[in-house]
N, C-alpha and C positions, 0 to 999 in steps of 0.2 A: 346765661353761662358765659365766666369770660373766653374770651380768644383764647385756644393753647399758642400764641404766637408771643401775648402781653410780655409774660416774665420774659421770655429770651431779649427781648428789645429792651425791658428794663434794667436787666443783667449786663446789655451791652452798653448802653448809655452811663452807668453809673462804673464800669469799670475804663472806659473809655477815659471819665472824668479822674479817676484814680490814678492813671497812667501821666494824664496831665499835671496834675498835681505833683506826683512826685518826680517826674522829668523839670518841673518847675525847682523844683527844691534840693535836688540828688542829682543835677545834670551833668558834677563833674566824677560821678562815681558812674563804672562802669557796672558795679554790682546790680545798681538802681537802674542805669539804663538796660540791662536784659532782663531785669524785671518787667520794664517798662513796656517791652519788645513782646514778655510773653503773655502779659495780659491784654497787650493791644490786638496781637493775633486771637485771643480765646473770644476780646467783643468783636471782632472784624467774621466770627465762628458764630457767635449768638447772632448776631446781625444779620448775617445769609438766612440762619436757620429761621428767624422772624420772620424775613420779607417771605421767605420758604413756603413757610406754615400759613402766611394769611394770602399768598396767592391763591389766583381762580383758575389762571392759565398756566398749562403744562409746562412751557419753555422758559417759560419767569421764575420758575419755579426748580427748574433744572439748573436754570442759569446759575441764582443764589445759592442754591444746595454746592454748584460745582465750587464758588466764590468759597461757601464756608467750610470746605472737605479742603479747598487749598491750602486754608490759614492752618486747617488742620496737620495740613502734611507740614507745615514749615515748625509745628511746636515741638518736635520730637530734638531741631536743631538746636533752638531756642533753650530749651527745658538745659540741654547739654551742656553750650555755653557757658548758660547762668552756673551751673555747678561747678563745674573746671574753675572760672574765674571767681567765684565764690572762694573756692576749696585753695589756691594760689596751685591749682594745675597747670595753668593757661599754655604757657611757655611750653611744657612737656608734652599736653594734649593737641598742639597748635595743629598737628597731621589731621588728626579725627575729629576736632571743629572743622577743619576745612572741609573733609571726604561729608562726612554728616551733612554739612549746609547745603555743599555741592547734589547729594541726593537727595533732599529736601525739595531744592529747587526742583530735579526733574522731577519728581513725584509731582510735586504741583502745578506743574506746564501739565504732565498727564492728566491732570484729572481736569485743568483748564478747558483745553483743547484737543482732547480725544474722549473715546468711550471706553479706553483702556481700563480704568479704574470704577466712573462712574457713567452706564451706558444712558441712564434713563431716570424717572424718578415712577414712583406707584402712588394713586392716590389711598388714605386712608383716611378712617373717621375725624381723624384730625387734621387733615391735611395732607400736601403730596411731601413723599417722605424720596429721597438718594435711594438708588438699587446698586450692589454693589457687585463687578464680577468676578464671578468664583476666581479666576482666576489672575490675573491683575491685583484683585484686592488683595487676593493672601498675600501677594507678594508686598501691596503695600504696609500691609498687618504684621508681616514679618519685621520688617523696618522699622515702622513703630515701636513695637515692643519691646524689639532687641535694642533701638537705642535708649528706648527707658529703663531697662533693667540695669544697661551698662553704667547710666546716669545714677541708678540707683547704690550699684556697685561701687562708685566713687564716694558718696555717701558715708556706706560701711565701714570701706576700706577705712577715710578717713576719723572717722569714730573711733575707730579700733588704735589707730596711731598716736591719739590727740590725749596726753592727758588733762590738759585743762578741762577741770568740771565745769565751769562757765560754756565754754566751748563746746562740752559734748552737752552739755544744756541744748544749746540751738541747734545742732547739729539734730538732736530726737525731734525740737520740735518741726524742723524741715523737713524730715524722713514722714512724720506722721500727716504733715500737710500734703506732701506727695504722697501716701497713700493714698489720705481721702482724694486728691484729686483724678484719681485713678480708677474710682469707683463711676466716673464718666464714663469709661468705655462700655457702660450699656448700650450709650445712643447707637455703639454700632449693631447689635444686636436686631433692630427695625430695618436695616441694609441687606439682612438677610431671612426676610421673612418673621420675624417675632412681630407678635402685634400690641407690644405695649407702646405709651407714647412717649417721647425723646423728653428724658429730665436730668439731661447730664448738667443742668447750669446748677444744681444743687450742689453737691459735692465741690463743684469748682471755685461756686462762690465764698466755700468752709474752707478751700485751701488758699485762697487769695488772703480771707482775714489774717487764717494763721503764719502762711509764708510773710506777708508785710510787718506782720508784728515780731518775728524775728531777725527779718533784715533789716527792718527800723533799730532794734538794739544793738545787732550787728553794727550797723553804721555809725551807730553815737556812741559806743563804746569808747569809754575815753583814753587817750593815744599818750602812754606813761612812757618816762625811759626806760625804765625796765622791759616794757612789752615792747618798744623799739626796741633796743639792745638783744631780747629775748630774738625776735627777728631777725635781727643781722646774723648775728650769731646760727642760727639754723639755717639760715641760707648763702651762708656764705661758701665758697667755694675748697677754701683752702681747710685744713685739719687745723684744729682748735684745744686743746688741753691746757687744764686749768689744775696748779698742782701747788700741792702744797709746799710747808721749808724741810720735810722729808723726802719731795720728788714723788710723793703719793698721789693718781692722777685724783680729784676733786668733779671735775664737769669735763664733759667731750660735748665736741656738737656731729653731726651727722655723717660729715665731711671723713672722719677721722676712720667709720665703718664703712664709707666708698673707698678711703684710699690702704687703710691696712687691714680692713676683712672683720674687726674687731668689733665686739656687740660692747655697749655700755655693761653688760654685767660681766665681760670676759676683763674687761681691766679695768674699771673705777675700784678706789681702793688700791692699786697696786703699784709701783712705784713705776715712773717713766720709761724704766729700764727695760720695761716690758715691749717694746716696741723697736731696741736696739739689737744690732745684731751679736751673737752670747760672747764672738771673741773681741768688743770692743772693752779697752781699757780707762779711756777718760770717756766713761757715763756722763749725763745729764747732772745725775743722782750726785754723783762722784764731785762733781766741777759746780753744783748749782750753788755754795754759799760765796763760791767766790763768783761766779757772774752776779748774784744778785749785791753784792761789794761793788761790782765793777760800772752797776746801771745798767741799759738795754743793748741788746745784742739785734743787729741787723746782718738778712741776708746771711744767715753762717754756715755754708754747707755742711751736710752730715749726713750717712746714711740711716734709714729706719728699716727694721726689718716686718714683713706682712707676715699675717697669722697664717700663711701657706708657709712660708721662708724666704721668699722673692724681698731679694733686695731694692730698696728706692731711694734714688738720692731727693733728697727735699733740702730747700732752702730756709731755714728757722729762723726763726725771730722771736727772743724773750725779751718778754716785759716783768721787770720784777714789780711784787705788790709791798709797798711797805709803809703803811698806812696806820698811822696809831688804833683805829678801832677795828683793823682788818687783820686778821691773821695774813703773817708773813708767807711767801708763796712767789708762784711768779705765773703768767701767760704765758703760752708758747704758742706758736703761729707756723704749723710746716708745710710749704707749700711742694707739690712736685714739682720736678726739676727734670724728670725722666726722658723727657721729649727735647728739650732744652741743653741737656749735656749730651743727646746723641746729636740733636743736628749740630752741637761745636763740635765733637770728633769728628764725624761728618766732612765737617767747614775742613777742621786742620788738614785731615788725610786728603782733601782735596786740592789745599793747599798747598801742601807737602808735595802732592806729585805733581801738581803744575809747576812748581818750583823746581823739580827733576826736569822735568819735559824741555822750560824754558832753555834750564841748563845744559840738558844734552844736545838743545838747537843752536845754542848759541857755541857750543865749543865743536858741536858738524860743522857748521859754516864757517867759524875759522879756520878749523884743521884741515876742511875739504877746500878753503881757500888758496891757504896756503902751499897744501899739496901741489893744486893746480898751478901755480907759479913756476914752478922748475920746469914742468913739460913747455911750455907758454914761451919762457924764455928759450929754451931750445927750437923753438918753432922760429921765433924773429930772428934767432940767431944764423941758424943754418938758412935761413930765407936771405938774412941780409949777403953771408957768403956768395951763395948760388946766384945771385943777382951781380955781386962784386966778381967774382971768378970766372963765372959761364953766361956771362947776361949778352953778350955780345953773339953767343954762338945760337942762343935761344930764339926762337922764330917768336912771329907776334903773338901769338896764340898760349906760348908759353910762359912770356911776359905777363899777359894779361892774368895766367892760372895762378902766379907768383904773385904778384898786386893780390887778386882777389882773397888768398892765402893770408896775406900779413895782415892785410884788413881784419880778416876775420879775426886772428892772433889779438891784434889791437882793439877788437872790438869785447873779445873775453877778456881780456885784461882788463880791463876799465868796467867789466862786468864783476869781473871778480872785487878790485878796488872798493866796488859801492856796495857790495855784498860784504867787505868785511867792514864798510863804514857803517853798514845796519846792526851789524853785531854788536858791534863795537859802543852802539850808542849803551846798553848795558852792561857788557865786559871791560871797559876801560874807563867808565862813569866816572866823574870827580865828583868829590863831596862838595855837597852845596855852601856859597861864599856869600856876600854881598856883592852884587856884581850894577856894573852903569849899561844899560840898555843901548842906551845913547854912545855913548863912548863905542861900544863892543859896534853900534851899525856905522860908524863912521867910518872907525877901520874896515871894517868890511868892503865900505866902499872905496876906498885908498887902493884896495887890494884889486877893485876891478876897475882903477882907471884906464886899462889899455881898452878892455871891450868896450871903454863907453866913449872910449877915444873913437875905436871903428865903428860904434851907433851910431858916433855923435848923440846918446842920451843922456839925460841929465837924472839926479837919485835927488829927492827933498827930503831931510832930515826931520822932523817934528821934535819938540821936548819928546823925551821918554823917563819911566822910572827907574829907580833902582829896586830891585827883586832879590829873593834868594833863588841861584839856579846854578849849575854846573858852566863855569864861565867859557871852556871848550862848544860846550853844545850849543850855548847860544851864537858863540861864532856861528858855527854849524849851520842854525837855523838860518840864521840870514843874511849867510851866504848864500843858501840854497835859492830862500826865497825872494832876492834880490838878484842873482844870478839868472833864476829862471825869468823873470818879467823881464830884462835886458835881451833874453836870448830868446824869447817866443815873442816879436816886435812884429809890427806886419812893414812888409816892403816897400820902403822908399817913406817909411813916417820913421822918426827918431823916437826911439819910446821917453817917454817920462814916467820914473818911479817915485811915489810918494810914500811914506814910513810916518804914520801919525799914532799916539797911544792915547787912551784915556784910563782913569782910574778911576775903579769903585772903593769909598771909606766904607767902614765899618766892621764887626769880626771877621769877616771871611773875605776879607779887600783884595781885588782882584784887578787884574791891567787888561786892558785888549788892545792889542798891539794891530795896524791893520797893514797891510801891504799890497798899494795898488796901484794899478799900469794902465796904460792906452794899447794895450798889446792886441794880439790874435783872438786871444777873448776864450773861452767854450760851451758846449752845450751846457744848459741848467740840471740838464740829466744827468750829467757824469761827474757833476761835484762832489761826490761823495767816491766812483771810482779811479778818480784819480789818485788817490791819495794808497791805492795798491800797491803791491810789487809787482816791475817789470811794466805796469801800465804807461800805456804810449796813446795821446789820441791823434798821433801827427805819424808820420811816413819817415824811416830813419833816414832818409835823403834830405830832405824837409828840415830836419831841427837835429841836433848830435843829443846824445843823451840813452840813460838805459832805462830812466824809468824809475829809479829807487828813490829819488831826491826826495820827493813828496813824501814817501813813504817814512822816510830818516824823520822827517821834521813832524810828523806827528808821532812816532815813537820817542819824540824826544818832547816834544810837549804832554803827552801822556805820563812819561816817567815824572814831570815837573809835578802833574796832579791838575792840570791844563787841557785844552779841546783847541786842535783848527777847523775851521771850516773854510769853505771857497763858494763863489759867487762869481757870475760870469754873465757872459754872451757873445755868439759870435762875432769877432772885427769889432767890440766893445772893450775890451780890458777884461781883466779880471783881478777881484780881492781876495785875499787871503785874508783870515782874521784870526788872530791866536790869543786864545785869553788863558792868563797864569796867574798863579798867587801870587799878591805882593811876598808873604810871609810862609815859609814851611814850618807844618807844624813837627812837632816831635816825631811823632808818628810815622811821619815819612822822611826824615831824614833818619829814623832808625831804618827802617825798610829798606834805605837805599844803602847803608851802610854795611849791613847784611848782607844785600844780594854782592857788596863787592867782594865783602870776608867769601863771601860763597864762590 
């Protein structure tokens, strides 16, 4: 009598070999490779169950049975997969391949390495057979099944959808392969006591023939433009209508009943119109012989209305057809736009009221600037009096309260000054010119030959470009930033400033301008705070100044469409580095135009 162990080991060898073979020949099809995946789990299932069946010893015999109830848990994943990605699910099911595999695995760690599923095995006539518990197993039995039914569901569903006859051809004959292969779950019947012996490789082996003989046709089926185009077309994203030289819709793709609610039998046959909202006047319908006169229309905004009434802006695109053996007509292409024209209102309303915001800051700070001027002056004025008239009668104490007074006077003033020169870099803007770099920093430095008379420092000029920029600002600029490296020298060294640029060619040519000293230098931490308002890292006894300088000159490289940055260390120097467009584009010299009409 042979071994009941023979066939399972022959079953498993010869599908082992099947899986190789087609992994050989199918390896860059993913369809073939979970094929390949779920026949290798059913021999790696026979294979346990063989060494299973012809063991002597109990635990050799537990071991394999556990080995092949694992493979067994992992087919339920497998089987799923394959049908998703079969079915062109994949992308939609991507959640429930995951959660599926993911329980798969633990089911199979359980039945590995615990008794939870499978405690022990029982010897019978034929050998020791898996015992399964009551309660654990249901749980695993629940799992199984319910993912086969689900896989079977996919199946259905897609049958039901699919008119190609071809197509529902293999689709029956893979429903009936999984059938038969289904009629396996006898073997688990011996797990809970029945005493017939394990012949589930019968059935499996009838669905292996059938499943490969469809997924082999599957696979060769030859790959036409049509059945591409047919493709495209059904999975494309955007709505699709195909209409005649009446505007009568012809073909919809799927796209058309996600985005207007609309079944292929509520509007094929019906003229485009159908889709438009009832008070629009230039229809499709209406305007289509002269677009198709005119050639293809890109991008054309228009609203469509959904079979609810909810309006949707889509952006269309016709393609007329005028083809000697094709009837005249045209494609249409509507993609939505719905998300796309709320974040632009979005954008503008946001725009619009930063643009309020910027406005009403910059005309506080002028008006609260100039306000404060009048009190200011009346402050030095009557100070300078009381010093002139009553200074002589004033004890020292009151001298000193009068001193400390104009100080302060003179120190708001010069607060206020830099406050309306921050404003001002937006509010008094000139329109951008050709301006010389070079030229603009030598005056600059003309301008501060007394301070560098009292440094005794010297400034190095370098080539520079010529730019588009507001010829004021860049004074501006470096004045500030040659001023400051003069003015923050360390004591008893003569500072030395140096002014080098370089330029990037190509569309978006850019200069970086650099400016660096042997000065006080500062921490690498606060290269980016300095450039605040009011920010000081020095003691106002120490260094004169409010603080804003820095701040002007990167709202004025900003407005250029430009960046500084700074670089430092302490009792080392430090570099400023400002890089601007050689060239403004349109864009921003409308912006800035704007904000001055503003």
């Amino acid at each position: 009598m042979p071994s009941p162990s023979l066939p399972w080991a022959l079953f498993s060898a010869a599908l082992l070999v099947l899986a190789l073979v087609i992994l050989l020949r199918q390896a860059s099809s993913r369809v073939a490779r979970l094929f390949c995946a779920m026949i290798a789990l059913v021999a790696v299932w026979f294979l346990g169950f063989a060494v299973m069946l012809a063991a002597r010893n109990e635990g050799v015999a537990l071991a394999w049975g556990k080995i092949a109830l694992a493979a067994v848990a992992c087919l339920p994943a497998a089987v799923y997969d394959f049908t998703v990605t079969a079915l062109r699910l994949a992308t939609r099911r991507a959640a429930a391949v995951t959660a599926i595999w993911a329980a798969s695995a633990v089911f199979a760690l359980l039945v590995l390495f615990t008794g939870v599923i499978v405690p022990g095995v029982e010897r019978h006539a034929w050998g020791f057979y898996p015992v399964m518990n009551e309660g654990g197993g249901a749980l695993f039995l629940l799992f199984f099944f319910s993912v086969l039914a689900g896989h079977l569901a996919e199946y259905i569903g897609e049958y039901r959808r699919t008119v190609d006859r071809e197509r529902q051809r293999r689709l029956r004959g893979l429903l009936v392969s999984f059938a038969i292969a289904y009629a396996s779950v006898v073997d688990f019947f011996p797990m809970f006591g029945a005493g017939f012996p394990p012949v589930g490789y019968i059935p499996i082996a009838i669905f292996v023939i059938y499943a490969w003989q469809s997924i082999r046709h599957h696979r060769l089926y030859p790959i036409t433009a049509a059945r591409a185009a047919r493709e495209i077309v059904e999975t494309m994203a955007d709505a699709l209508f195909v209409i005649d030289r009446d505007a009568r819709i012809q073909v919809i793709n799927p796209a058309v009943t996600r985005m207007l609610g609309y079944l292929p039998s509520e509007i094929v046959g019906k003229t485009i119109d159908v889709v438009e909202p009832f008070d629009t006047e230039m229809t499709i319908s209406r305007t289509l012989r002269d677009l198709i006169r005119r050639g293809p229309v890109r991008d054309h905004e228009r609203v469509f209305r959904h079979k609810d009434g909810t309006l949707i802006d889509v952006s269309l695109s016709i393609s007329p057809v005028r083809e000697s053996d094709v009837a005249e007509g045209a494609v249409l292409i509507a993609r939505d736009i719905r998300q796309r024209k709320a974040a632009e209102e979005e954008l503008r309303e946001f725009t619009r009221k930063l643009q309020q915001s910027n406005r009403e800051l910059e005309d506080f700070a002028y008006v609260a600037s100039h306000d404060l001027q009048e009190p200011l002056r009346k402050i030095q004025a009557f100070g300078d009096r009381l010093r002139v008239r009553h200074g002589a009668g004033l004890s020292e104490e009151g001298i000193d309260h009068l001193e400390r007074m104009q100080n302060a006077a003179r120190r708001m003033q010069k607060l206020i000054n830099d406050l309306l020169a921050f404003s001002r870099v937006t509010t008094k803007a000139q329109p951008f010119a050709r301006v010389s770099l070079e030229q603009i920093a030598r005056e600059v430095v003309r301008d501060l030959e007394e301070r560098l008379r009292e440094t005794k420092g010297t400034v190095t000029i370098g080539p520079l470009p010529e730019i588009d920029a507001d010829p004021m600002q860049m004074r501006q600029l470096f004045q500030n930033l040659i001023g400051n490296a003069l003015k923050f020298h360390r004591p008893g060294v003569p500072p030395r400033v140096e002014v080098r640029a370089s330029v990037s060619n190509g569309p978006h040519a850019k200069c970086e301008i650099v400016v660096r000293d042997n000065g006080i230098g500062f921490d690498g931490r606060y290269a980016e705070r300095i450039f605040g308002m009011f920010e000081r890292l020095h003691g106002r006894s120490e260094y004169e100044g409010t603080g804003i300088g820095l701040a002007i000159c990167r709202k004025i490289a900003e407005r250029h469409g430009g960046e500084i940055t700074a670089d430092g260390a302490p009792d080392q120097g430090a570099a400023f580095t400002v890089t601007l467009p050689l060239y403004q584009d349109r864009s921003r010299r409308r912006g800035v135009a704007e904000s001055q009409s503003s």
